[in-house]
MIGU-213254 format. One line per field, with one value per residue: residue number from 1; residue in three letters; x, y, z of N, C-alpha, C in turn. Coordinates in steps of 0.02 Angstrom, whole numbers, always signed. Layout:
BEGIN
n: [NUM ...] $
res: [ALA ...] $
nc1: [X ...] $
nc2: [Y ...] $
nc3: [Z ...] $
cac1: [X ...] $
cac2: [Y ...] $
cac3: [Z ...] $
cc1: [X ...] $
cc2: [Y ...] $
cc3: [Z ...] $
***
This chain:
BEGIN
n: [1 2 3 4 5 6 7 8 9 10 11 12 13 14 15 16 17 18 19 20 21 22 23 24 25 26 27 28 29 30 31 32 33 34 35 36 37 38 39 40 41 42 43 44 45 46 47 48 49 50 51 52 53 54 55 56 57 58 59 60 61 62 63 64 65 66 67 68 69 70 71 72 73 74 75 76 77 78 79 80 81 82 83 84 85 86 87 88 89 90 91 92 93 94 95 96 97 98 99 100 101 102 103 104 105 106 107 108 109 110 111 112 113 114 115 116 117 118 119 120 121 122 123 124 125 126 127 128 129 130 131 132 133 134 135 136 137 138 139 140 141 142 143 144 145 146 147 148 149 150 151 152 153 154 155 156 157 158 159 160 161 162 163 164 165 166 167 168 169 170 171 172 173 174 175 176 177 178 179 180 181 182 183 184 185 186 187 188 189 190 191 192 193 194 195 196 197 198 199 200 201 202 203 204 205 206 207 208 209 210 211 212 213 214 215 216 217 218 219 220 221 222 223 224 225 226 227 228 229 230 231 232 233 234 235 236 237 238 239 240 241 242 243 244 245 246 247 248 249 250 251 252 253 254 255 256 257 258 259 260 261] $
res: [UNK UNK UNK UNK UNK UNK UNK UNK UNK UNK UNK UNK UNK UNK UNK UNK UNK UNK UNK UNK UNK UNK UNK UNK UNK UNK UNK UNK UNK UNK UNK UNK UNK UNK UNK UNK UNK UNK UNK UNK UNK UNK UNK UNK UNK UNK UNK UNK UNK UNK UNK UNK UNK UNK UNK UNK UNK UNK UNK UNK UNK UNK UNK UNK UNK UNK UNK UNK UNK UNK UNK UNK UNK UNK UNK UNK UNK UNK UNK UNK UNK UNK UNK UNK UNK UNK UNK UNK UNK UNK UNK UNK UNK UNK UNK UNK UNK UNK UNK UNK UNK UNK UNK UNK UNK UNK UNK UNK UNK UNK UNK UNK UNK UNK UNK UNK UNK UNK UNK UNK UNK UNK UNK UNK UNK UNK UNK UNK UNK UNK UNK UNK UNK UNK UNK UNK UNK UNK UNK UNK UNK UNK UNK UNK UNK UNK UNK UNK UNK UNK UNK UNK UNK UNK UNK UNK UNK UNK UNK UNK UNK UNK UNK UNK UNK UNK UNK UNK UNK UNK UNK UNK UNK UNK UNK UNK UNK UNK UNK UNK UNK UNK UNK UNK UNK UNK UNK UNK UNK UNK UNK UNK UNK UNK UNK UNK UNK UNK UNK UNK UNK UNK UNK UNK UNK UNK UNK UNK UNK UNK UNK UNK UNK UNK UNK UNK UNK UNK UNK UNK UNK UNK UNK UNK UNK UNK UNK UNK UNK UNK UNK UNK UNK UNK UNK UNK UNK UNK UNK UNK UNK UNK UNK UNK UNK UNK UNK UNK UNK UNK UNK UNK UNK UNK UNK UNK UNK UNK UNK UNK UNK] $
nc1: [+42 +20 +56 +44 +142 +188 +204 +310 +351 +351 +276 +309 +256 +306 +207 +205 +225 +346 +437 +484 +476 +543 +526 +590 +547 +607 +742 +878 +883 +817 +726 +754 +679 +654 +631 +718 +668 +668 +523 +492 +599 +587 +505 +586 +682 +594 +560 +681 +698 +603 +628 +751 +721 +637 +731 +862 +1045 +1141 +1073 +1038 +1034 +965 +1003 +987 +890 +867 +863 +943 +905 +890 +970 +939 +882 +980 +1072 +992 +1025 +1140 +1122 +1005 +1111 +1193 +1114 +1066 +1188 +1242 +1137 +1109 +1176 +1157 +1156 +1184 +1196 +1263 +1186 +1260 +1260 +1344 +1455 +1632 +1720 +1765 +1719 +1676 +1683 +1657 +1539 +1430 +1328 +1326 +1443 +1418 +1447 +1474 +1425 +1453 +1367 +1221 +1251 +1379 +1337 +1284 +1352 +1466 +1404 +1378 +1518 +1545 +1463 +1345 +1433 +1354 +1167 +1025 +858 +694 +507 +438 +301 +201 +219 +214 +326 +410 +540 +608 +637 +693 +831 +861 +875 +993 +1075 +1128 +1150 +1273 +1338 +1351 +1431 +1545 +1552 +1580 +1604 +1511 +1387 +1284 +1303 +1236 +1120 +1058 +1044 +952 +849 +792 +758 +644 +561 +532 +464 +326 +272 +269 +270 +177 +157 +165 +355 +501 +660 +828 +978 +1166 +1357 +1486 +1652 +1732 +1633 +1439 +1300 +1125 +946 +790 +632 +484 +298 +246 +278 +324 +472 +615 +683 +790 +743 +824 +934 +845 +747 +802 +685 +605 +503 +557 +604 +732 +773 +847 +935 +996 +1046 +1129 +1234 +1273 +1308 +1421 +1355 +1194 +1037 +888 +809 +712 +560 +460 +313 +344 +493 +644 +778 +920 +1067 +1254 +1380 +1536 +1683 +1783 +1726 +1682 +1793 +1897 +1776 +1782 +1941] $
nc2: [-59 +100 +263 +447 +540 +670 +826 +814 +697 +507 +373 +206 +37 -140 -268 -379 -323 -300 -211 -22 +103 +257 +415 +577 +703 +823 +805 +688 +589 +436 +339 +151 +40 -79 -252 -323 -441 -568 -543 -424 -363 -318 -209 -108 -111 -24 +73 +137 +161 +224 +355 +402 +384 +523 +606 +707 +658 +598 +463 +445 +303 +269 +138 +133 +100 -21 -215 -366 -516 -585 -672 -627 -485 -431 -409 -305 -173 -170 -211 -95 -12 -51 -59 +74 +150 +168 +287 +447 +555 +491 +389 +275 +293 +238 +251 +187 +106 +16 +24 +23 +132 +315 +298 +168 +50 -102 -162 -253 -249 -269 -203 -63 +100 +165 +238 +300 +384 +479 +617 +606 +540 +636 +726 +702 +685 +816 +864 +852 +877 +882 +910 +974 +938 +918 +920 +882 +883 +802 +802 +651 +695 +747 +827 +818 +788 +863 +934 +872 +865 +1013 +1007 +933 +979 +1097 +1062 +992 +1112 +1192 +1082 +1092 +983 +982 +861 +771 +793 +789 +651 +614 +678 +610 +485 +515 +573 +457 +378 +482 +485 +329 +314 +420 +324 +209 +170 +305 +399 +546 +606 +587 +687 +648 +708 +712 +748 +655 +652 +638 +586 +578 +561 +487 +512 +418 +445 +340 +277 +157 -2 -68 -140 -95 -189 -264 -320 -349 -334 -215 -223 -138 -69 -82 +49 +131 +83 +57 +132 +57 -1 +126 +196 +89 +105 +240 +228 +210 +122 +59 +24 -59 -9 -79 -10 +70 +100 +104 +141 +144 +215 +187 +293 +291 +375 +410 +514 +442 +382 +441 +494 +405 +365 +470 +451] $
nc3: [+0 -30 +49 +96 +189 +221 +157 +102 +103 +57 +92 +68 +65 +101 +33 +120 +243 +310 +278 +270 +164 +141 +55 +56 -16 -45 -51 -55 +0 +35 +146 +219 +313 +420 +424 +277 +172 +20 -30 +12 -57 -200 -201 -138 -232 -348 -296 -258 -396 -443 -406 -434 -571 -568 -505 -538 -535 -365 -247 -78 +21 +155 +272 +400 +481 +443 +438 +362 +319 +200 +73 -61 -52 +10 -104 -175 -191 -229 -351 -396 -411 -529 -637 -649 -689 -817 -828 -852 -743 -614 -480 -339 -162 +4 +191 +311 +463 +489 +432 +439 +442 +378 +270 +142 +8 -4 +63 +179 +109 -35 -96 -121 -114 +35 +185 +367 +419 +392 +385 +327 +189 +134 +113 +46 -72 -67 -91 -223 -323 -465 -628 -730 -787 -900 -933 -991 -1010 -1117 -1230 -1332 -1445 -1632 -1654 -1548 -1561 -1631 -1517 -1429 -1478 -1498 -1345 -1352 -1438 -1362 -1245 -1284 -1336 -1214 -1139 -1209 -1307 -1462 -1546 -1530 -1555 -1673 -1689 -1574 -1585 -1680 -1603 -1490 -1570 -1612 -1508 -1448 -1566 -1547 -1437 -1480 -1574 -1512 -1371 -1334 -1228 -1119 -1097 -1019 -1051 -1031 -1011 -986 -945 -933 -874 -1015 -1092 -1174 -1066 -1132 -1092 -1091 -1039 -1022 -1021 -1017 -1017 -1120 -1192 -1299 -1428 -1544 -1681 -1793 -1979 -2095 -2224 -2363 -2431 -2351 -2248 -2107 -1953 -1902 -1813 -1707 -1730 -1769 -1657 -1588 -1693 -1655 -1525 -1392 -1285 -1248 -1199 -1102 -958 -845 -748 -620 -673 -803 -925 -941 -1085 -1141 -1176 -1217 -1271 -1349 -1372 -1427 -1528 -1630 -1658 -1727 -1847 -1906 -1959] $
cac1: [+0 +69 +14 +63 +147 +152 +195 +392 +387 +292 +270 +269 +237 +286 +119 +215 +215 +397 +472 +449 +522 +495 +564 +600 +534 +636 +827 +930 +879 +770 +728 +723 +676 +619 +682 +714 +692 +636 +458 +508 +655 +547 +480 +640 +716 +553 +569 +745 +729 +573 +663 +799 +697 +608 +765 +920 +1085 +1140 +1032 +1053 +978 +981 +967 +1023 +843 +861 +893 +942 +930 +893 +1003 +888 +875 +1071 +1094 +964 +1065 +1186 +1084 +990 +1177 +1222 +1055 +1061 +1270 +1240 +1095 +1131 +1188 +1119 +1212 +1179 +1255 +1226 +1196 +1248 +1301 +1392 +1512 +1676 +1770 +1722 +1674 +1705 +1646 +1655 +1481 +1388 +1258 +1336 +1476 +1397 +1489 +1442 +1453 +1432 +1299 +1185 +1273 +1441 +1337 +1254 +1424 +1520 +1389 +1390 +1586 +1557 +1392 +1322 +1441 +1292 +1119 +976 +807 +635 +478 +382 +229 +190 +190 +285 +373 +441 +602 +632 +627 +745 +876 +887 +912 +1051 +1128 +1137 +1213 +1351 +1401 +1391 +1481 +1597 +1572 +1551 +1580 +1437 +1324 +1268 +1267 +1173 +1039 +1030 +1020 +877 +771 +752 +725 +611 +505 +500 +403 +302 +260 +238 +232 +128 +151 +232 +415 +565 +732 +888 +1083 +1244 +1402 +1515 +1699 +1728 +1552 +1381 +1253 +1048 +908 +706 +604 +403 +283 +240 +311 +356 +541 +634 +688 +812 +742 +879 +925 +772 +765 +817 +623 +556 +498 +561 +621 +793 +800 +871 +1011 +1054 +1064 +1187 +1289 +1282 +1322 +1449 +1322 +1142 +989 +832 +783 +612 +550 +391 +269 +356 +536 +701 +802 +982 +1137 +1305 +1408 +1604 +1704 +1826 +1696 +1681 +1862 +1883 +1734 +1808 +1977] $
cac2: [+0 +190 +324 +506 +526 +744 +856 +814 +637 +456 +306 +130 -26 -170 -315 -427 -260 -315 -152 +41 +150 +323 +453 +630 +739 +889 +771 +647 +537 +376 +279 +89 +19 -127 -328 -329 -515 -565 -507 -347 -326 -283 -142 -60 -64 -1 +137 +199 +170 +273 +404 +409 +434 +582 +651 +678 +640 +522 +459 +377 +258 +285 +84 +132 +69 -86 -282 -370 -578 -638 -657 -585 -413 -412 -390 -254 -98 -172 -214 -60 +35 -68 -34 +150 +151 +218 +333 +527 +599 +439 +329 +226 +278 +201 +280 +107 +119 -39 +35 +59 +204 +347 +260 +86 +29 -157 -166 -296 -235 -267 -169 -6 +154 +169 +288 +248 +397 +549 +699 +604 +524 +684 +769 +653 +703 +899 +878 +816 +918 +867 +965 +982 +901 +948 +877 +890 +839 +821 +765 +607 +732 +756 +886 +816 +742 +915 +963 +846 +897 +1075 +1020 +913 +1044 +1149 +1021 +972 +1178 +1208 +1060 +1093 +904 +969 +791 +710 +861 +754 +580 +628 +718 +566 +442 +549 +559 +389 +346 +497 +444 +274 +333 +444 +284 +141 +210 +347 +427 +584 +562 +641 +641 +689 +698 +727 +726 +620 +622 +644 +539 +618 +510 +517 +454 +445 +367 +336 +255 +103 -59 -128 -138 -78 -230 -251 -385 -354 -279 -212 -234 -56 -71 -50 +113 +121 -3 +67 +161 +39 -7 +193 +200 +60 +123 +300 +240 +141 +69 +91 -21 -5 -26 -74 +52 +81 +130 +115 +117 +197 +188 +253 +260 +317 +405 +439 +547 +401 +328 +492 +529 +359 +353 +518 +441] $
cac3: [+0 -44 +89 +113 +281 +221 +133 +84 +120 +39 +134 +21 +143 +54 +6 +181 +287 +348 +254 +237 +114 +145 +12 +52 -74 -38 -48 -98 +15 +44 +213 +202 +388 +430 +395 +203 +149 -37 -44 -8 -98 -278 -176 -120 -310 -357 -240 -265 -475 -458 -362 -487 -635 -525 -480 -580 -457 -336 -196 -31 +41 +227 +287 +446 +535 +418 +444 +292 +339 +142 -7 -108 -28 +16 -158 -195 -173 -296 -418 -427 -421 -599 -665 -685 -715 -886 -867 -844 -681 -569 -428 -274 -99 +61 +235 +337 +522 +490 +423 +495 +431 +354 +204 +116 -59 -4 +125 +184 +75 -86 -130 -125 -85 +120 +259 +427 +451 +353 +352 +274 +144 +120 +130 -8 -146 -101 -111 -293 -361 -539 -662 -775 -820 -933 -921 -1029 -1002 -1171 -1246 -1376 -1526 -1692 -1634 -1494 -1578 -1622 -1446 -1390 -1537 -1481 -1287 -1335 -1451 -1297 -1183 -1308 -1352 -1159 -1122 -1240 -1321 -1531 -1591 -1490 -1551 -1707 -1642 -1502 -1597 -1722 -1566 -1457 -1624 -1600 -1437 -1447 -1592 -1539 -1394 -1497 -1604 -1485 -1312 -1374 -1165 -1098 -1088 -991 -1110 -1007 -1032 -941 -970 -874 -916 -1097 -1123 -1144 -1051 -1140 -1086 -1115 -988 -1039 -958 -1069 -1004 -1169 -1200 -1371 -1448 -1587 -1751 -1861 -2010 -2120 -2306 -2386 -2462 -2304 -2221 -2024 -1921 -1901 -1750 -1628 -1761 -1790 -1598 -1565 -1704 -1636 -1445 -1372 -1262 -1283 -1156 -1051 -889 -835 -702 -611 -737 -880 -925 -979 -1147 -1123 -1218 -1203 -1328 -1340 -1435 -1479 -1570 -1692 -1707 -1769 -1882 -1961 -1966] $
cc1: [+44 +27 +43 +77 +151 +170 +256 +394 +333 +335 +265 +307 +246 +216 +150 +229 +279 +459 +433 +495 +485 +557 +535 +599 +581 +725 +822 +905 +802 +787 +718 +737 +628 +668 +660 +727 +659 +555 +477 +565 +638 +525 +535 +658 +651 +550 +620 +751 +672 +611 +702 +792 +683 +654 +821 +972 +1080 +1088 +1053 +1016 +1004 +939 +979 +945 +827 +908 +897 +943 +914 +940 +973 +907 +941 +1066 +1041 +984 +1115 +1179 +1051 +1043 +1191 +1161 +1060 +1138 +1267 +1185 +1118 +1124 +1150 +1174 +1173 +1208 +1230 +1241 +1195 +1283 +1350 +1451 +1571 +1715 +1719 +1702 +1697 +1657 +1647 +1609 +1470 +1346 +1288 +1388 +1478 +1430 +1464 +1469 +1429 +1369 +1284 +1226 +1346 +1405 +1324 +1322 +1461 +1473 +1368 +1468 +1593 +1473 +1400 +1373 +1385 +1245 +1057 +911 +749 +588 +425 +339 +228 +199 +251 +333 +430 +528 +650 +658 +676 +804 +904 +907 +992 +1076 +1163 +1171 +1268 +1400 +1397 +1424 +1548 +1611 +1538 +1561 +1540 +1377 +1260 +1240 +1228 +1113 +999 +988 +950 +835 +759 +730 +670 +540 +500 +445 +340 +270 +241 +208 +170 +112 +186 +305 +452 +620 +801 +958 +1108 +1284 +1446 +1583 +1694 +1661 +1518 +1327 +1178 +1002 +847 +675 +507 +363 +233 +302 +350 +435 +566 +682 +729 +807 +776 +875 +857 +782 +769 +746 +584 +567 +495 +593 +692 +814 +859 +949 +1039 +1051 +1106 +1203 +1319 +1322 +1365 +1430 +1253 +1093 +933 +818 +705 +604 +477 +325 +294 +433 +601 +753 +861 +1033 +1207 +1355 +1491 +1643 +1755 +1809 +1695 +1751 +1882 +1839 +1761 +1873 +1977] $
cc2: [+62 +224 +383 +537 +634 +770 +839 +739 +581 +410 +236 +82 -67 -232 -374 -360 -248 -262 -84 +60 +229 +380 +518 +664 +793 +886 +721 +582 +486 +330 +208 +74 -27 -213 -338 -395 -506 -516 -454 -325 -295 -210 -74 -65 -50 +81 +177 +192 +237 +338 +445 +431 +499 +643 +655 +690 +600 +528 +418 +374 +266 +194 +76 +94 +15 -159 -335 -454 -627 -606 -614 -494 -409 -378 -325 -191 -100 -175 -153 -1 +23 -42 +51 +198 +195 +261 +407 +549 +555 +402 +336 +257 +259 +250 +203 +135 +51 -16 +58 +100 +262 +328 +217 +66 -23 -178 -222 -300 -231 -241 -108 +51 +159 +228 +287 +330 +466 +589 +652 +579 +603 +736 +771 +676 +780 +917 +860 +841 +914 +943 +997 +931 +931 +896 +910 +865 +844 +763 +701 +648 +718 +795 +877 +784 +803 +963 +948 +834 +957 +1047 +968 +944 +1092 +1122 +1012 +1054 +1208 +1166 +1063 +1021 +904 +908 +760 +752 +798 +677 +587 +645 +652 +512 +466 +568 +505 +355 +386 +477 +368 +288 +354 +374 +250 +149 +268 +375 +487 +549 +605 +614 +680 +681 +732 +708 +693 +605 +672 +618 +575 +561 +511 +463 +459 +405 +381 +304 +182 +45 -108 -105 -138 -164 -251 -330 -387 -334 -269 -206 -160 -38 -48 +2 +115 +73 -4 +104 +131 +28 +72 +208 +169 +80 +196 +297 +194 +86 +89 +16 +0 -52 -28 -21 +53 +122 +150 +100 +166 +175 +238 +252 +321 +337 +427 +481 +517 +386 +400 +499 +461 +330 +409 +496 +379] $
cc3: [+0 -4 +98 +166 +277 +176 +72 +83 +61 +83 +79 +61 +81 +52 +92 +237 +329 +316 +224 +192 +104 +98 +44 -6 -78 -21 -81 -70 +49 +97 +204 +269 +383 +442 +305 +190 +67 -59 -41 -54 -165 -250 -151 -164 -324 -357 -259 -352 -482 -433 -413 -570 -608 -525 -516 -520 -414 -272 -132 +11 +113 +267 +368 +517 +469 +434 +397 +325 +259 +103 -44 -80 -13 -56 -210 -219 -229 -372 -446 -452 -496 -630 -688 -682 -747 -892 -844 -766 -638 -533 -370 -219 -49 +128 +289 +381 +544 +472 +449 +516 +426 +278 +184 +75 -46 +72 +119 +127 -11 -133 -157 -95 -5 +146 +325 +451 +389 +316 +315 +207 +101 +59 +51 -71 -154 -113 -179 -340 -428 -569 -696 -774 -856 -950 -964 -1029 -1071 -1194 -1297 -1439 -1579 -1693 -1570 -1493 -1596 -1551 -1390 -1419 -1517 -1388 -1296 -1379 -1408 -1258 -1222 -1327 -1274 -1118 -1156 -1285 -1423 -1564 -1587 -1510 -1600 -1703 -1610 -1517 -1633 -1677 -1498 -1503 -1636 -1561 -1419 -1499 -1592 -1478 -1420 -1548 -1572 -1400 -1318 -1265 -1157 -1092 -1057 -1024 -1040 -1030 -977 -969 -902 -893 -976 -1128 -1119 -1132 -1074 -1103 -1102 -1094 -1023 -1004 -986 -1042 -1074 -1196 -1269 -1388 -1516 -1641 -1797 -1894 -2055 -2178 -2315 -2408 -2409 -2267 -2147 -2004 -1910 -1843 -1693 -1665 -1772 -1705 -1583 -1601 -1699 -1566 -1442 -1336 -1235 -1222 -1108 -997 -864 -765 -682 -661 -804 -862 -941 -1004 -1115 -1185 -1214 -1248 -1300 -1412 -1457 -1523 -1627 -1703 -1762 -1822 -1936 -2002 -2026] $
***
């Protein structure tokens, strides 16, 4: 059951009542308290992927009123950490009072960055604040491929990244009109840059997953998107997500100097 504890906060109980997850609307961070065994564990990645679309930047999970005694749920935290690797300006951190320093990437809980309380996790991602991100929330239309063309023109001449300008536009007019085609839902497209990389993404709210059938006879009209995306990105995939899903892909500027070369 989902309930509204006020103004800043949500409450989601998982369906065995033996875990909360309460998200702070107004931060970074997310409560998980309780005993996290299997049943609940769908509900806490649930929780922190929804979060993560919601929010761009890292989040942490504050498990510090949690008791972890299944496999299953051990490995939650890690899983949803690989999961949104490659999407724009997203990561995992943990607020664990297990921990025994001031921080240690090798936890109980999976291998997740840790800190043994709040204010250091807090701390560790205002010592490291998003260089950039750019976000959009647009409609199903025909226009909307245009829409998400000009914001990544803008991220690549104020990141400074003119080889990715092109790729990037080619590979978010397809992840945008595939939405506009099969999802047929609002969508949020975002990017970052990370590195030398620019990270995109385009979350919808359509459960069905992009799917690549191979090549398409030159005769036929469409059906090429997912192939001019992998050969635009170096690594291109989607993540299922609470109400839908999100298409990402990752772009380098090795891959253009060498394509020019």
């Amino acid at each position: 059951m989902t309930s509204v504890t006020s103004e800043h906060d949500r409450a989601i109980m998982s369906a065995g009542a033996h875990c909360l997850v309460e998200i702070d609307e107004s931060s970074a961070v997310v409560r998980v308290t309780g005993v996290l065994d299997a049943p609940c564990a769908g509900t806490v990645r649930d929780a922190l992927l929804a979060r993560l679309c919601d929010r761009p930047g890292p989040v942490v999970a504050d498990v510090t009123g949690l008791r972890v005694d299944d496999p299953v749920g051990r490995g939650v935290f890690a899983e949803v950490r690989r999961e949104v690797a490659d999407w724009p300006a997203a990561d995992l951190l943990l607020c664990d009072p297990a921990v025994p320093g001031p921080s240690r990437a090798d936890t109980s809980l999976g291998g997740v960055p840790a800190w043994p309380t709040l204010a250091g996790a807090l701390a560790a991602i205002a010592a490291a604040p998003l260089a950039a991100v750019l976000t959009a929330e647009l409609a199903p239309t025909v226009g909307a491929a245009g829409q998400a063309r000009e914001l990544v023109t803008t991220g690549c001449r104020r990141w400074d990244m003119p080889a990715l300008a092109e790729p990037a536009c080619i590979a978010v007019t397809e992840m945008v009109n595939n939405v506009v085609a099969h999802a047929r839902t609002p969508m949020t497209v975002r990017l970052a840059p990370q590195d030398s990389t620019l990270h995109l993404a385009v979350r919808d709210h359509s459960p069905r997953r992009p799917a690549f059938a191979g090549l398409v006879p030159p005769t036929h009209a469409g059906g090429r998107g997912l192939l001019l995306i992998s050969t635009m990105a170096r690594r291109w995939g989607s993540s299922v997500v609470p109400d839908g899903k999100v298409v990402w892909c990752v772009l380098h500027p090795a891959d253009e100097a060498s394509a020019l070369g």
